[in-house]
N, C-alpha and C positions, 0 to 999 in steps of 0.2 A: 652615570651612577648617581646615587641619594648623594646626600651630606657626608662627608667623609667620618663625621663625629659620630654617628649612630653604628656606622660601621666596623667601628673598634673591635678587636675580637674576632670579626668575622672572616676576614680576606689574611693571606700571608702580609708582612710588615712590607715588604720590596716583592711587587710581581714584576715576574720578567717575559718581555715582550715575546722570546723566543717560546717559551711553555705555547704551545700550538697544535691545531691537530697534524696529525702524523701520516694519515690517511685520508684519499680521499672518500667520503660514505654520502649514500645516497640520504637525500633531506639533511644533508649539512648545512648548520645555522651560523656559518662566518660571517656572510651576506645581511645578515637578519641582528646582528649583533646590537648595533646603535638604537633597534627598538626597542630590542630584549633586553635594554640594560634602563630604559624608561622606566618598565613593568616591575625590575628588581624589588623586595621588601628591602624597608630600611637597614633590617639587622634581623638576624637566626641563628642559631646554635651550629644545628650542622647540614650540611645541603645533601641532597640527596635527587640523584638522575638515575631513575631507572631504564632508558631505553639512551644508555648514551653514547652511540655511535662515535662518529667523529671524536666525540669531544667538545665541539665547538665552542659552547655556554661554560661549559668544566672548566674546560682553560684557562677562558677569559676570565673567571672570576677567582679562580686559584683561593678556596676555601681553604681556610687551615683543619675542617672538619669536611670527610665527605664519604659517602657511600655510594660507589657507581654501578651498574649492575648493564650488563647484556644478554639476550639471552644467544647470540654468536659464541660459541665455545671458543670459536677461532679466534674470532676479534678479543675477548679478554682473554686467551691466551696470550695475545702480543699487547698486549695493558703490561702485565706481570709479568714476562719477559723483559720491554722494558725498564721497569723496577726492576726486577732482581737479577738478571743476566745482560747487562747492556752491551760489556765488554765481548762476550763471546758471539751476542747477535750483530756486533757490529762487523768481527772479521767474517764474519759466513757471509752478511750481507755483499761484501768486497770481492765473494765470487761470484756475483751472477755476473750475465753476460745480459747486454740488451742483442739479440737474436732471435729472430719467427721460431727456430728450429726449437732453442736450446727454451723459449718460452713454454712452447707443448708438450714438452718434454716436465719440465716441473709443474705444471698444469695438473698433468695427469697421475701424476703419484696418489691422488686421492681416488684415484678409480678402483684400488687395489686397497679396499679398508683394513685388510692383514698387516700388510707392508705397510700403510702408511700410519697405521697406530702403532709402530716402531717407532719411528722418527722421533729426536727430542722436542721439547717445547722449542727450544731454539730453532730447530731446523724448521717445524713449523712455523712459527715467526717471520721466519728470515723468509720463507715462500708469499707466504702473503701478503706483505710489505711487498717483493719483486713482485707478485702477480698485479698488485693493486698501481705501483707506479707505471708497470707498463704494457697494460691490458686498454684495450678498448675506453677512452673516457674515463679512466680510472674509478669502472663501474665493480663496485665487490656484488660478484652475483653465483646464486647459485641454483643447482636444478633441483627436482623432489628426491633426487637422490644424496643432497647435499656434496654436491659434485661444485665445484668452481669451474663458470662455464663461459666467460666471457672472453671473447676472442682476442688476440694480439694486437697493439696499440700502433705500433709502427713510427716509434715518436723518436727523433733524432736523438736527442740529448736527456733522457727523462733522471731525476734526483733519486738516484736508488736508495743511496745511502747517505741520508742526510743527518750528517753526525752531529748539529750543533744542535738541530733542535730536537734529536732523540736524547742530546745531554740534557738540554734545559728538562725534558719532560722528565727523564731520569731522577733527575736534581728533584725537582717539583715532591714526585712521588714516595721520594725518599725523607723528603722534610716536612712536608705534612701529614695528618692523618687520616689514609683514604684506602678503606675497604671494598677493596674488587672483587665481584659477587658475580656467580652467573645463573641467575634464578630466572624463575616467572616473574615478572614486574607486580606482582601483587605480595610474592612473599619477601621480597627485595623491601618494602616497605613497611615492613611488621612492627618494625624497630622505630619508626618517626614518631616524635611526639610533639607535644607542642613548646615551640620554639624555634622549632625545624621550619627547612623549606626544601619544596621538591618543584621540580623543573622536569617537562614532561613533556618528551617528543615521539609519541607512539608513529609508526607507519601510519601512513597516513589518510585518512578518508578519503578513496578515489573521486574525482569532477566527472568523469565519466566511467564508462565500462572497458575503455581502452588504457585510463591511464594509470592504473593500479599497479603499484611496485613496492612490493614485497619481500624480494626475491635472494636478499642477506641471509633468509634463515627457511629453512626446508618447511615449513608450515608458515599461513598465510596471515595474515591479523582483518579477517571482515568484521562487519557489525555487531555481531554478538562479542566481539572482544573489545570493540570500541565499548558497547552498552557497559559492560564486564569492567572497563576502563571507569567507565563513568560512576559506577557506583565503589571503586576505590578510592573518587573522587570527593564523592559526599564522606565516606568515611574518615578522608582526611580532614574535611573540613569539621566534622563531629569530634573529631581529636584537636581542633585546632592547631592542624597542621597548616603552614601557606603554600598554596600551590599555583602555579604559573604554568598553562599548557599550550602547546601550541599544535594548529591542526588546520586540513582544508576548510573554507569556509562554504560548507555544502550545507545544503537546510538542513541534513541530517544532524551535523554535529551543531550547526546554530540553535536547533530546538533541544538538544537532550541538554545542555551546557546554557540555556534560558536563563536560569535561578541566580546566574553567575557574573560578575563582570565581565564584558565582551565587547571585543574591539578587532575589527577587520583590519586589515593593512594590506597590502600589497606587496607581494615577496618574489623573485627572479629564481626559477628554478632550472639546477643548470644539469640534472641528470634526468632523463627520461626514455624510455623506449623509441618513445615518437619526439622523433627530432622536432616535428611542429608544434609541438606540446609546450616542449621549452622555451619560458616567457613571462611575465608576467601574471600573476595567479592571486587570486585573494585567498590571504591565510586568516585566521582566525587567531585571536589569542584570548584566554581563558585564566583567569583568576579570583581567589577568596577574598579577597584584603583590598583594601584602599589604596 
């Protein structure tokens, strides 16, 4: 982190270590922490992650001001479930069962989008949290039908219900000021001005033709949303907004992001299709500011 004195204002007075992500999501930045907190602005008003998955960078920095936004209906549903129902997501969570049988079984509820636009937030919640601890690699994926489609994990012992750090998050969300959004990432940002800083982990720009994953949310993010991305991008910076992005380091996004501070790193990516894939990858990072 900066200087802690510039800081002032910006962060909670006591972060607690347990405020974490909750899920595992595909392009989670835990891994990637120690650099993304190099790139930090001194100080901003209020932070704002418009594609924020996991969490990862949200956490860690535990804003007292923030705007998160996804465009997973699912996944910010269990943001705000957390927040407002924790109590009642925590005993549902205490029935699943780790079982092949009883996995396919709640899997498939969403086949049946009658029945399954019954279900409360809660119950929803409580599925996806179970599908996401003990599914395949703790891959959230889905098909064009927004079907959740990733196979059973077969994992001895998996943390269904991890109640201290769905407190800490609970806690977090309850004592700071954090507006859960689930827009297009463009109008998620309407409201940044200057003072503001936003942190920006769109899907990512495929290295190849095979390694593209997408697959959180029933429509895809190609280049015209990257392009799409980019000129939000200038716009923030014409607002003097600060922005901080990160992405694959493909010539595509090195040359549209040119005008910009730009710094390669090297990042370990531990979710992919192709088990060969995962490994080593140069990412990119993308900022306004000094």
């Amino acid at each position: 982190m900066k200087a802690s004195k510039s800081q002032k204002g910006t962060y909670q007075k006591s972060r607690s270590t347990m405020v974490k992500p909750f899920l595992k999501w595909a392009g989670g930045k835990s891994q990637l922490l120690p650099e993304i907190r190099k790139h930090l602005p001194e100080r901003f008003t209020t932070y704002y992650e418009p594609f924020v998955g996991g969490g990862a960078v949200f956490f860690d920095l535990q804003p007292k001001r923030a705007v998160i936004n996804d465009s997973s209906e699912e996944l910010i549903n269990v943001y705000r479930v957390i927040r407002d129902d924790l109590e009642e997501l925590l005993e549902d969570l205490k029935q699943h069962v780790n079982e092949e049988e009883y996995f396919y079984q709640v899997r498939s509820r969403d086949r049946n989008p009658k029945e399954y636009a019954k279900l409360s937030p809660v119950k929803r919640a409580s599925r996806i949290i179970f599908l996401n601890k003990t599914c395949y690699n703790g891959l959230f994926r889905v098909n064009r039908a927004g079907q959740f489609n990733t196979p059973f994990g077969d994992y001895r012992n998996p943390n269904i219900v991890n109640e201290s750090v769905l407190r800490a998050v609970n806690d977090y969300l309850n004592c700071a000021e954090v507006r859960i959004l689930c827009r297009d990432f463009a109008e998620s940002l309407e409201d940044a001005g200057k003072g503001d800083f936003v942190y920006l982990d769109p899907p990512y720009d495929p290295v190849s033709r095979t390694s593209s994953f997408t697959g959180y949310q029933r429509s895809g993010f190609d280049r015209s949303e990257q392009e799409r991305l980019k000129l939000v991008c200038d716009e923030l910076n014409r607002r003097d907004v600060k922005f901080l992005l990160s992405n694959s380091a493909t010539p595509f996004i090195r040359d549209i992001y040119r005008e910009y501070h730009c710094e390669i790193i090297s990042a370990r990516r531990a979710i992919n299709s192709n088990g060969r894939a995962r490994g080593q990858v140069d990412e990119i990072m993308v900022r306004n500011y000094e």
